[in-house]
C-alpha positions as a LaTeX table, in Angstrom:
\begin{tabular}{lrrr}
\hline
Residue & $x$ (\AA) & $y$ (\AA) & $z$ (\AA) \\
\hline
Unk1 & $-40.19$ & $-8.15$ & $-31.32$ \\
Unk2 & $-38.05$ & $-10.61$ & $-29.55$ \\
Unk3 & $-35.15$ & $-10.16$ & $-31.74$ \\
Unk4 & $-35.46$ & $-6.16$ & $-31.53$ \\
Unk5 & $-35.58$ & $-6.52$ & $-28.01$ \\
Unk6 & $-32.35$ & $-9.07$ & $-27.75$ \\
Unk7 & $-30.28$ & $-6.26$ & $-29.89$ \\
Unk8 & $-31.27$ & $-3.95$ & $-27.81$ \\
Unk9 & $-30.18$ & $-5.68$ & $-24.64$ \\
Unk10 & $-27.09$ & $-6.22$ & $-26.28$ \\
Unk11 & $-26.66$ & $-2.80$ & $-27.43$ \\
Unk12 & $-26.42$ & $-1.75$ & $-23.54$ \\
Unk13 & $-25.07$ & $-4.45$ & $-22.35$ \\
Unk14 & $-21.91$ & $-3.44$ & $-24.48$ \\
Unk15 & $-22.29$ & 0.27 & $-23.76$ \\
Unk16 & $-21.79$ & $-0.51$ & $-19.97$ \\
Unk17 & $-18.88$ & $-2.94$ & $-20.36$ \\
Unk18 & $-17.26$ & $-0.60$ & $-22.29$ \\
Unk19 & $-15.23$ & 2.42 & $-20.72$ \\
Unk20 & $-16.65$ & 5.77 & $-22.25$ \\
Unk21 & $-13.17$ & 7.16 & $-22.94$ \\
Unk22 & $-14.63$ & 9.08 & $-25.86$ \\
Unk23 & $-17.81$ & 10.26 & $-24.61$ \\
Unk24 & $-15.93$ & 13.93 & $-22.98$ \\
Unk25 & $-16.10$ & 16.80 & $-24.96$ \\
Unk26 & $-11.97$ & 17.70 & $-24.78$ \\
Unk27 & $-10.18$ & 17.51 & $-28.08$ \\
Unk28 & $-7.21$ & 18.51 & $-26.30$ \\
Unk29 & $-4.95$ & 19.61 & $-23.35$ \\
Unk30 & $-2.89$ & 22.69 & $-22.93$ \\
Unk31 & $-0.30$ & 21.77 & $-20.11$ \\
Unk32 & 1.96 & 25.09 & $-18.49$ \\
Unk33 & 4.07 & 24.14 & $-15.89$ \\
Unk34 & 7.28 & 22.91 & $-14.41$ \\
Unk35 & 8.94 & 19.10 & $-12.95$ \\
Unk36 & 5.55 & 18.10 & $-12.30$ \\
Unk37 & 4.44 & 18.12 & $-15.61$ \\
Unk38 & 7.37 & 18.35 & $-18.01$ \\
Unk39 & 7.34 & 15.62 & $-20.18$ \\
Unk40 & 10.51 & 15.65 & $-22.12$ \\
Unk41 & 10.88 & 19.69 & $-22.94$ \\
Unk42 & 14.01 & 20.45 & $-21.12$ \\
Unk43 & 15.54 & 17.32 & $-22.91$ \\
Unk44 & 15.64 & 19.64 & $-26.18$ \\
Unk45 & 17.09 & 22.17 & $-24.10$ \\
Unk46 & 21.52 & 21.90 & $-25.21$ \\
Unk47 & 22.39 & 23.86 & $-22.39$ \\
Unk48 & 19.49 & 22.80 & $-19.38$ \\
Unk49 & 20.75 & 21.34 & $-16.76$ \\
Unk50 & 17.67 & 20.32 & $-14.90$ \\
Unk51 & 17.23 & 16.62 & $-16.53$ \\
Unk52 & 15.55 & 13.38 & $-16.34$ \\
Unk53 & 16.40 & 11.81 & $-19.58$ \\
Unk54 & 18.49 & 8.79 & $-18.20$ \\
Unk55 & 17.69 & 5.90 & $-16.59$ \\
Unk56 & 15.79 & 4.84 & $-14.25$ \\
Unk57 & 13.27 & 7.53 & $-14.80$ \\
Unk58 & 10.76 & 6.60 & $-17.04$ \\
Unk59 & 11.27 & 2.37 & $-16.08$ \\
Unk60 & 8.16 & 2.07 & $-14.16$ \\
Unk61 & 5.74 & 2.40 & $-17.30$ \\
Unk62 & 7.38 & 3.69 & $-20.39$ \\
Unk63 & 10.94 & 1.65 & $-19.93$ \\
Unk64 & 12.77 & 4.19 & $-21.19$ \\
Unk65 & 13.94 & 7.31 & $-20.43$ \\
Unk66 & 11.40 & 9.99 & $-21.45$ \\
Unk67 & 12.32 & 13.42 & $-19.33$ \\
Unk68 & 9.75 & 13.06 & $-17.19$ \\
Unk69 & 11.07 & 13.23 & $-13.55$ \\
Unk70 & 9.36 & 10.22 & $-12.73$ \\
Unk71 & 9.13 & 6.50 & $-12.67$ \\
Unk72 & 5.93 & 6.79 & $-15.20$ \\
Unk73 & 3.35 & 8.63 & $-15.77$ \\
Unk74 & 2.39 & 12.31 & $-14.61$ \\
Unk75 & $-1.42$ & 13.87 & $-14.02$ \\
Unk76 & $-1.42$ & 15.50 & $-17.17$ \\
Unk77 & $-0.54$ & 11.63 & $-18.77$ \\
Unk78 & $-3.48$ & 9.69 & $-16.17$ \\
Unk79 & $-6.03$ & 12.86 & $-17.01$ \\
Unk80 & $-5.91$ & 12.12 & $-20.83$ \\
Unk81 & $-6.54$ & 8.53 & $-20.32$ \\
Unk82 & $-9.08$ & 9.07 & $-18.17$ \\
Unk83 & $-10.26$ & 11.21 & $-21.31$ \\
Unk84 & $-9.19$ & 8.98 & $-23.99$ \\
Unk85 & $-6.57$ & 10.99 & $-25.64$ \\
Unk86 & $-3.09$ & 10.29 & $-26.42$ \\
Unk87 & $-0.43$ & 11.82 & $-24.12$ \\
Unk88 & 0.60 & 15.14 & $-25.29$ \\
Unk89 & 3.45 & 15.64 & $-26.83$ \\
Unk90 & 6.45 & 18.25 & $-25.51$ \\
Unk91 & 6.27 & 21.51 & $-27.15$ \\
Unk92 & 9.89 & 21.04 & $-28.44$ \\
Unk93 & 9.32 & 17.87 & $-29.76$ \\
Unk94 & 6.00 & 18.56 & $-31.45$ \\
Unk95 & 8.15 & 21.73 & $-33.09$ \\
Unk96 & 11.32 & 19.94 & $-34.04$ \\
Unk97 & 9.01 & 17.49 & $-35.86$ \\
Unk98 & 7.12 & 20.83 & $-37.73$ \\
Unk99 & 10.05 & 22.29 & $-38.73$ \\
Unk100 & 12.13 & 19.12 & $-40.08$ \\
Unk101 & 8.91 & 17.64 & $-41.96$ \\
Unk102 & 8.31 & 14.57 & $-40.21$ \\
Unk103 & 5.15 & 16.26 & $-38.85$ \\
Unk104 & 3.07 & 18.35 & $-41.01$ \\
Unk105 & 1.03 & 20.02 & $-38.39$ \\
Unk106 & 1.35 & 20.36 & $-34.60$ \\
Unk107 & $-1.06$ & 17.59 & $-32.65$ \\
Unk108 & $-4.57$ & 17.92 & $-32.42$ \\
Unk109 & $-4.54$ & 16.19 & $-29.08$ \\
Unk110 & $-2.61$ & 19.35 & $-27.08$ \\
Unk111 & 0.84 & 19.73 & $-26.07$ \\
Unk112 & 2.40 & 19.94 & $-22.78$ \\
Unk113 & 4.56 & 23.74 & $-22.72$ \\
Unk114 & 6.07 & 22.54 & $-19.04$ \\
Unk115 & 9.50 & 22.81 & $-18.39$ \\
Unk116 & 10.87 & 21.07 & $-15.04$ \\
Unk117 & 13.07 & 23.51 & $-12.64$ \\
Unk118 & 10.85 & 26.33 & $-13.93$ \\
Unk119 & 8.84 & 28.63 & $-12.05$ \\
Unk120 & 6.22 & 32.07 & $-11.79$ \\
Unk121 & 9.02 & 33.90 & $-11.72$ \\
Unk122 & 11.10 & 34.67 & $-14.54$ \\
Unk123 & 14.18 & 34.33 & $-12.71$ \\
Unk124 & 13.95 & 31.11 & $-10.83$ \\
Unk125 & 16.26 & 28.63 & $-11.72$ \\
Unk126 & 17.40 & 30.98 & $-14.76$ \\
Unk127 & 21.01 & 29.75 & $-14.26$ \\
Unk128 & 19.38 & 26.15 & $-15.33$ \\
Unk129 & 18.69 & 27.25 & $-18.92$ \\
Unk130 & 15.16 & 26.29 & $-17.77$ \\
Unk131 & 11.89 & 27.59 & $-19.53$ \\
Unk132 & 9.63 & 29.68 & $-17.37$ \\
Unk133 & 6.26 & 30.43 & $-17.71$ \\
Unk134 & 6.19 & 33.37 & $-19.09$ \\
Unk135 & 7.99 & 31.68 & $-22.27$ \\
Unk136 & 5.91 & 28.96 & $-22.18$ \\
Unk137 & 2.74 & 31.59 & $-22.73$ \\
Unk138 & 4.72 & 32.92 & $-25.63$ \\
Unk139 & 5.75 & 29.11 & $-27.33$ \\
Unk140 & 1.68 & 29.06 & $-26.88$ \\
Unk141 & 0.92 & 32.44 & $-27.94$ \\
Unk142 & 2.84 & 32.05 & $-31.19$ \\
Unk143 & 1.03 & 29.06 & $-32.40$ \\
Unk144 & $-2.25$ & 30.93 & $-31.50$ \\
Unk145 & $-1.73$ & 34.06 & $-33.45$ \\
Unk146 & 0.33 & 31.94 & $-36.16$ \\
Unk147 & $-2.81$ & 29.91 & $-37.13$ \\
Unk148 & $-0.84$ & 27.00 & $-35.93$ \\
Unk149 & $-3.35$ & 26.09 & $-33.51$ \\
Unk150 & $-7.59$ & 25.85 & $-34.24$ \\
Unk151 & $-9.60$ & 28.45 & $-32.50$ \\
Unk152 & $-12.40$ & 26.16 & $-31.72$ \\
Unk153 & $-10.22$ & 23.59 & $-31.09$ \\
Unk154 & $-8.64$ & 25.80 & $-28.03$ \\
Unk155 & $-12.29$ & 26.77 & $-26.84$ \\
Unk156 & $-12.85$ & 23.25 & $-26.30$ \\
Unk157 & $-9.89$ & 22.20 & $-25.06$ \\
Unk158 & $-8.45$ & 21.72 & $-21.15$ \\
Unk159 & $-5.99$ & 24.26 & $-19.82$ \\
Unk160 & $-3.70$ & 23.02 & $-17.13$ \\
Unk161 & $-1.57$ & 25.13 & $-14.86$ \\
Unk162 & 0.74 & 23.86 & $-12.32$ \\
Unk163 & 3.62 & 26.32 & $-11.07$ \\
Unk164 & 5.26 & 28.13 & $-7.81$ \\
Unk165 & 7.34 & 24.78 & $-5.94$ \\
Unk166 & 10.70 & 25.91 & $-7.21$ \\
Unk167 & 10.02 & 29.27 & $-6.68$ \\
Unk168 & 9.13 & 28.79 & $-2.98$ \\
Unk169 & 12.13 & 25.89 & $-2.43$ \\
Unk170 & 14.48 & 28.61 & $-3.89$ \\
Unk171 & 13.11 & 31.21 & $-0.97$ \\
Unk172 & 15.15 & 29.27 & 1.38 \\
Unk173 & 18.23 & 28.62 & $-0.52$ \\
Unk174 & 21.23 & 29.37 & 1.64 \\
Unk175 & 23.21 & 31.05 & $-1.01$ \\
Unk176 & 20.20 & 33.61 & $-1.98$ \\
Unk177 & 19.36 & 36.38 & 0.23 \\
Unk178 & 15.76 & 37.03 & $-0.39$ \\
Unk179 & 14.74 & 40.90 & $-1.27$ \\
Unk180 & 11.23 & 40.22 & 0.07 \\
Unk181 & 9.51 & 39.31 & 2.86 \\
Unk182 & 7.78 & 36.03 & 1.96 \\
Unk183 & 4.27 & 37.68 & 1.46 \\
Unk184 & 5.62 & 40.11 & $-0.73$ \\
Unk185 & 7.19 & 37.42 & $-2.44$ \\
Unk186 & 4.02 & 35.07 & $-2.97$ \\
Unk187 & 2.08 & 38.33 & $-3.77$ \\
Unk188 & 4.88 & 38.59 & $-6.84$ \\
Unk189 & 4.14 & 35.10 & $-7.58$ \\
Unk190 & 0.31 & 35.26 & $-7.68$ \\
Unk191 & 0.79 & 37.91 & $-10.09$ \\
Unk192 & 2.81 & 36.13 & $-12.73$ \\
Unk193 & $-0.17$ & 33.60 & $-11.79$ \\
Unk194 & $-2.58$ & 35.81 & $-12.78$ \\
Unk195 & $-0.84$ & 37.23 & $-16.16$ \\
Unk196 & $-1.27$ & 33.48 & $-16.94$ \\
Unk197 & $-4.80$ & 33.38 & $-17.02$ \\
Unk198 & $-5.32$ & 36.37 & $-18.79$ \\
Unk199 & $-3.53$ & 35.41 & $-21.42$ \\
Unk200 & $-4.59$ & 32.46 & $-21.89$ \\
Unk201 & $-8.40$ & 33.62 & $-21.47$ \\
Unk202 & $-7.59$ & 36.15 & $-24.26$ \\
Unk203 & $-6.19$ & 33.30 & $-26.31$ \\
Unk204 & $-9.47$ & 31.43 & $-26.06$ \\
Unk205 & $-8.99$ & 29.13 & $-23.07$ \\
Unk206 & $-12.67$ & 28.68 & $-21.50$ \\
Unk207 & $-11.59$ & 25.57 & $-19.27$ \\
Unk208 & $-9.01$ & 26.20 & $-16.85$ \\
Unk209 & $-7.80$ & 23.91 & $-14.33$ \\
Unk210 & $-5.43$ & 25.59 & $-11.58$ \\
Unk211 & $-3.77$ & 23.36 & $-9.34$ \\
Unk212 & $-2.35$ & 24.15 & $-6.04$ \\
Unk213 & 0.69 & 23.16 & $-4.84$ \\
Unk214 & 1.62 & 20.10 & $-2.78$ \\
Unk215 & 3.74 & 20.35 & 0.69 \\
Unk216 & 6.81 & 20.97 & $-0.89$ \\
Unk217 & 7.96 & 21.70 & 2.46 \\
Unk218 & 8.03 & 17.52 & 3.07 \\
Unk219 & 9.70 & 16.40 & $-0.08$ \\
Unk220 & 13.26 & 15.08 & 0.51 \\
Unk221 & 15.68 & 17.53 & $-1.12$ \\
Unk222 & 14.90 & 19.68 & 2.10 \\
Unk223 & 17.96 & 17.71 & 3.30 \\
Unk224 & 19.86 & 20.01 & 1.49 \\
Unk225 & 18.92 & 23.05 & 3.51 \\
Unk226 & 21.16 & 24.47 & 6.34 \\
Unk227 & 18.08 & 24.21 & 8.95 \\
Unk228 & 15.38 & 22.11 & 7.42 \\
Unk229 & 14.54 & 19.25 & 9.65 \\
Unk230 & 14.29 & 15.67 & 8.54 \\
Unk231 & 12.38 & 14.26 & 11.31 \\
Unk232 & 9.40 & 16.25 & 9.89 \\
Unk233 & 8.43 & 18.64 & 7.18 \\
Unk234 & 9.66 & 22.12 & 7.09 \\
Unk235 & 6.75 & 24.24 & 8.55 \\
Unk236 & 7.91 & 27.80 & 7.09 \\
Unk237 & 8.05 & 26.46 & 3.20 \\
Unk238 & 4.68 & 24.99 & 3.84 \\
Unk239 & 3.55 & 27.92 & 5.40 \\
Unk240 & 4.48 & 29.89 & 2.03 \\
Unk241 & 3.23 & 27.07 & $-0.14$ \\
Unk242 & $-0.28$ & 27.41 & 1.75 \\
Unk243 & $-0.68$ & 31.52 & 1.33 \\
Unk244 & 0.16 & 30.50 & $-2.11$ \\
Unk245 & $-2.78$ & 28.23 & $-2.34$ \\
Unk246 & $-5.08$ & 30.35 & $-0.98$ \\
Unk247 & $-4.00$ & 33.16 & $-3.37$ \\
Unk248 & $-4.37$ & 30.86 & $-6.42$ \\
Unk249 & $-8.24$ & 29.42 & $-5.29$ \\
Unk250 & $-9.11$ & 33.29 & $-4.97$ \\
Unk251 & $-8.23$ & 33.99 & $-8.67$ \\
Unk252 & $-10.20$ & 30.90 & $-10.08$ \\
Unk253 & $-13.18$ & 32.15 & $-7.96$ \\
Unk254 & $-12.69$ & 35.41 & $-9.74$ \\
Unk255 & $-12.76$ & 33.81 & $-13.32$ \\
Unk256 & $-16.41$ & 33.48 & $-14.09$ \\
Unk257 & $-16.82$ & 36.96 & $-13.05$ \\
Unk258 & $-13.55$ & 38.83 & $-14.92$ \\
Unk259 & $-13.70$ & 36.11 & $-17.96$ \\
Unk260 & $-17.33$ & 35.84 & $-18.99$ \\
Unk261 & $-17.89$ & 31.96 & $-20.20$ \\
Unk262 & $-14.76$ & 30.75 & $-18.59$ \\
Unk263 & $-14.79$ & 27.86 & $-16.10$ \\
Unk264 & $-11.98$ & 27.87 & $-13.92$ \\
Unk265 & $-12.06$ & 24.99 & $-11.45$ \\
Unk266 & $-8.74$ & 24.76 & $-8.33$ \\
Unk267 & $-7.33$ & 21.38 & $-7.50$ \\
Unk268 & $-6.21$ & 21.29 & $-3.90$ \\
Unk269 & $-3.23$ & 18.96 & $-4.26$ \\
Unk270 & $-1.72$ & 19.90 & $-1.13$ \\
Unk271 & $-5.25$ & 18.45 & 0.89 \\
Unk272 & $-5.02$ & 15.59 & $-1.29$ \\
Unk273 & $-1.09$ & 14.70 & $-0.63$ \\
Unk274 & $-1.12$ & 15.20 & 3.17 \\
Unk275 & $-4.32$ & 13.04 & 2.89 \\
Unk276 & $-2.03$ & 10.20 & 1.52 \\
Unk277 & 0.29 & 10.66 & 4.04 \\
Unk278 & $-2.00$ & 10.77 & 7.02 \\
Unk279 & $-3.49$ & 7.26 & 5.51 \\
Unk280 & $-0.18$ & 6.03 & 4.22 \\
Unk281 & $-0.87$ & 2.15 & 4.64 \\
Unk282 & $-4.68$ & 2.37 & 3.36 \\
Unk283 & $-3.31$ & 3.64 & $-0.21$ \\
Unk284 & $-0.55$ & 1.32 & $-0.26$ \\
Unk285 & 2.60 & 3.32 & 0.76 \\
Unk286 & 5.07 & 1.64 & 3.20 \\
Unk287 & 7.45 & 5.21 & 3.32 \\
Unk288 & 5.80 & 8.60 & 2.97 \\
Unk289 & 9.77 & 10.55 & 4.06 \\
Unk290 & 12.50 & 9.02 & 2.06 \\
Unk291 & 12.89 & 8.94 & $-1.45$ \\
Unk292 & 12.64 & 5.62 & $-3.28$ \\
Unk293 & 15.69 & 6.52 & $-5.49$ \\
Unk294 & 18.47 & 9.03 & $-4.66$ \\
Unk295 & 21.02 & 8.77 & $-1.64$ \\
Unk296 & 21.91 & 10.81 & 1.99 \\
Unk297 & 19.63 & 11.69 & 4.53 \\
Unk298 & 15.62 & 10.81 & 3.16 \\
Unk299 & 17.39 & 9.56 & $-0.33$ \\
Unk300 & 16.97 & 13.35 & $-0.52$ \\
Unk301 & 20.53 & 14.68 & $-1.26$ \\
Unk302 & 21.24 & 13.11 & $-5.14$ \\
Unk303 & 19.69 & 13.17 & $-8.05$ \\
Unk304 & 18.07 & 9.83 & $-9.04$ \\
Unk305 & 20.52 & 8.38 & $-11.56$ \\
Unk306 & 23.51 & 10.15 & $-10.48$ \\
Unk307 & 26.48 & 7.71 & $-9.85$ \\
Unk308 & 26.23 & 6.22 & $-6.45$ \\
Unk309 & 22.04 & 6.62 & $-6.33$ \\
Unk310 & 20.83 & 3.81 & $-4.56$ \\
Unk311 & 17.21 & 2.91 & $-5.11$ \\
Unk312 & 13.84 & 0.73 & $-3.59$ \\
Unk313 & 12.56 & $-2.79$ & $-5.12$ \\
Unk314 & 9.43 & $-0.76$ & $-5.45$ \\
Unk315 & 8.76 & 2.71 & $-6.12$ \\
Unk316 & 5.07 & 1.75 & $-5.50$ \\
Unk317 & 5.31 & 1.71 & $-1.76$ \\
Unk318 & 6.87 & 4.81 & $-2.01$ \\
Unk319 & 5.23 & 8.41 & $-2.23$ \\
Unk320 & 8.10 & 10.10 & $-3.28$ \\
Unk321 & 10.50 & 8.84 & $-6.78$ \\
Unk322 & 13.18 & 11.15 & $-6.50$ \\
Unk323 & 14.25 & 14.09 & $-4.04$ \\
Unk324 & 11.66 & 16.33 & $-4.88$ \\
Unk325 & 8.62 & 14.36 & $-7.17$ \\
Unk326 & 6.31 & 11.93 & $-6.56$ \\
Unk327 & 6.30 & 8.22 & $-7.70$ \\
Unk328 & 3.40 & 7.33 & $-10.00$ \\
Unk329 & 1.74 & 5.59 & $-7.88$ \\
Unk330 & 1.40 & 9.01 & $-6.18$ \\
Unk331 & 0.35 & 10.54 & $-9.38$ \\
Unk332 & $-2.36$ & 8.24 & $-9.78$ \\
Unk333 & $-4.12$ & 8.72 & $-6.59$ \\
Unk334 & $-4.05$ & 12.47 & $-7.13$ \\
Unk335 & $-5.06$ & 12.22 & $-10.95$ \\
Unk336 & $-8.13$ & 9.95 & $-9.53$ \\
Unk337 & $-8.76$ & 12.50 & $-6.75$ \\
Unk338 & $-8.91$ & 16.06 & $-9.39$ \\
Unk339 & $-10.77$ & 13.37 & $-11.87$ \\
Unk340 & $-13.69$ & 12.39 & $-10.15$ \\
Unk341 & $-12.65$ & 14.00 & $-6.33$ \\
Unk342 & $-15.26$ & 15.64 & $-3.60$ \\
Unk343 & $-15.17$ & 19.82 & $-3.22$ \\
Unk344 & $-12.31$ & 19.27 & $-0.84$ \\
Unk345 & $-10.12$ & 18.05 & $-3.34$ \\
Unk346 & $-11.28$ & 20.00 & $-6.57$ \\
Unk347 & $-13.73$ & 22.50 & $-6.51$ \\
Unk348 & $-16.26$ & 24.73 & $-7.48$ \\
Unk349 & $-16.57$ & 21.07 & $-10.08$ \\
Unk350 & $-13.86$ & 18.15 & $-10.73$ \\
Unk351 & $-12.10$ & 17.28 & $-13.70$ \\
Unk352 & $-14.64$ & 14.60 & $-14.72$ \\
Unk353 & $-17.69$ & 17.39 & $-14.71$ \\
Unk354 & $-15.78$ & 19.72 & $-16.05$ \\
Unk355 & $-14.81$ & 17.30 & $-19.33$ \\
Unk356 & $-18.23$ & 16.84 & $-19.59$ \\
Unk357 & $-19.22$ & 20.30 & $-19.61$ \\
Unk358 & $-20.70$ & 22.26 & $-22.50$ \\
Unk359 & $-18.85$ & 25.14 & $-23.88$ \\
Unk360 & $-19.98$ & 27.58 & $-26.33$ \\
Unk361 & $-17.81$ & 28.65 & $-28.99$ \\
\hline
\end{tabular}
């Protein structure tokens, strides 16, 4: 009895030292998106010209280059450790490896469709040879209907969509004359927005995560507007950015009633961000304005990595990387707050419940 009773203390002993990585119910994540997200897509791209494949992006965790436009990781790369799965692989990559043998199957882990510069709109950054999200629904479409993909495995699987920033910087462009008033022009992006979850809903996507978008009206490339101020953030941009929001939270509180056993669930990234910038010191940031790695007013008017950038001893203390992204030390306080956050940073559920949430397939 003693000895019984011994392996059984030792049996939950080790259960609660050890992290339950493997204990969610997600084979898999499905990642649509843009700069945020991208993990390396646009480096496959011959003729893109919004890139982060050179140093030093990538030299605060991977030490390399790896076309993320960051110093690390992104929220799609802290989610699936939080889940236990190996970081997706680009789309491009994953199909270059299909089609030249060195892969015999596309990963069983998800892929990540996002393509940095990209946005709602089909023609936002078009000039960039950039991939927007309507093609990324296709790339994911195809490998659906191909057979390239398991059914169940989709049904199972996380869907992550993060989109609209570079459409709503580009409103403000002084070289584009906008054909529509800026509610008319959110409206137009909130419908691309919602084309997104229908297809994917119809593709077999039952766990959708939307996430809104941060105050992109406070990241440091505003420099580069005629207008803009840099003594605080630009109040019209956010303004768009926030009808934005709102219009995305009112389609994933539609999705349980137009997409019978879907679970759509709406980060609110832009609470979460001005929440790190209101309490700047308490999560470690010394500079919540300038860019840790660029150069000109807010380190906001150059690329990081272009010849001259200057940059910090450490991105850490910074909440912004480059001129318009976030350091990963930024990313990790908002993966931690859509993980395992309170209703006023993910809601109806967070990420965590969600993971852990039954689906029937």
């Amino acid at each position: 009895m003693g000895k019984v009773l011994l392996l059984l203390l030792i049996l939950i002993l080790s259960i609660a030292s050890s992290p339950l990585v493997f204990s969610y119910d997600v084979p898999a994540i499905f990642t649509f998106g843009d700069s945020i997200f991208d993990a390396g897509n646009n480096h496959f791209l011959k003729n893109c010209t919004a890139q982060a494949d050179f140093p030093p992006y990538g030299s605060s965790f991977f030490h390399h280059p790896t076309g993320r436009f960051t110093n690390g990781r992104t929220v799609a790369d802290f989610i699936s450790q939080f889940i236990g799965l190996d970081l997706q692989k680009p789309y491009l990559q994953a199909r270059t490896e299909v089609v030249n043998g060195t892969q015999k199957n596309y990963p069983s882990n998800g892929i990540n469709f996002a393509s940095a510069g990209s946005g709602v709109l089909r023609e936002t950054n078009k000039d960039m040879g950039v991939i927007p999200i309507q093609d990324q629904l296709e790339q994911f479409q195809t490998l659906a209907q191909q057979n390239e993909i398991d059914p169940k495995l989709v049904q199972q699987s996380l869907f992550f969509f993060e989109s609209g920033s570079n459409d709503v910087f580009n409103y403000f462009l002084p070289f584009v004359t906008p054909t529509l008033d800026p509610d008319s022009y959110v409206q137009a992006m909130l419908t691309e927005a919602a084309n997104y979850l229908d297809t994917v809903y119809k593709l077999g996507a039952r766990r959708i995560a939307v996430f809104g978008l941060g105050p992109v009206g406070c990241v440091p490339a505003r420099s580069l507007l005629p207008g803009a101020p840099t003594d605080r953030c630009f109040g019209k941009m956010n303004l768009m950015v926030k009808t934005y929001n709102r219009g995305l939270e009112s389609l994933v509180k539609a999705i349980p009633i137009k997409y019978p056993g879907a679970v759509g669930i709406y980060g609110a990234v832009y609470d979460v961000v001005q929440r790190l910038r209101a309490l700047s010191k308490h999560y470690g940031f010394l500079d919540v304005s300038n860019a840790c790695c660029g150069d000109g007013i807010l380190n906001g008017m150059m690329q990081c990595g272009q010849e001259g950038y200057k940059i910090c001893p450490d991105p850490n203390q910074y909440l912004f990387w480059d001129y318009f992204h976030p350091s990963e030390h930024t990313y990790k306080l908002i993966s931690k707050a859509l993980w395992d956050g309170e209703r006023f940073q993910i809601r109806p559920i967070n990420l965590k419940t969600l993971a852990n949430l039954a689906v029937s397939v």
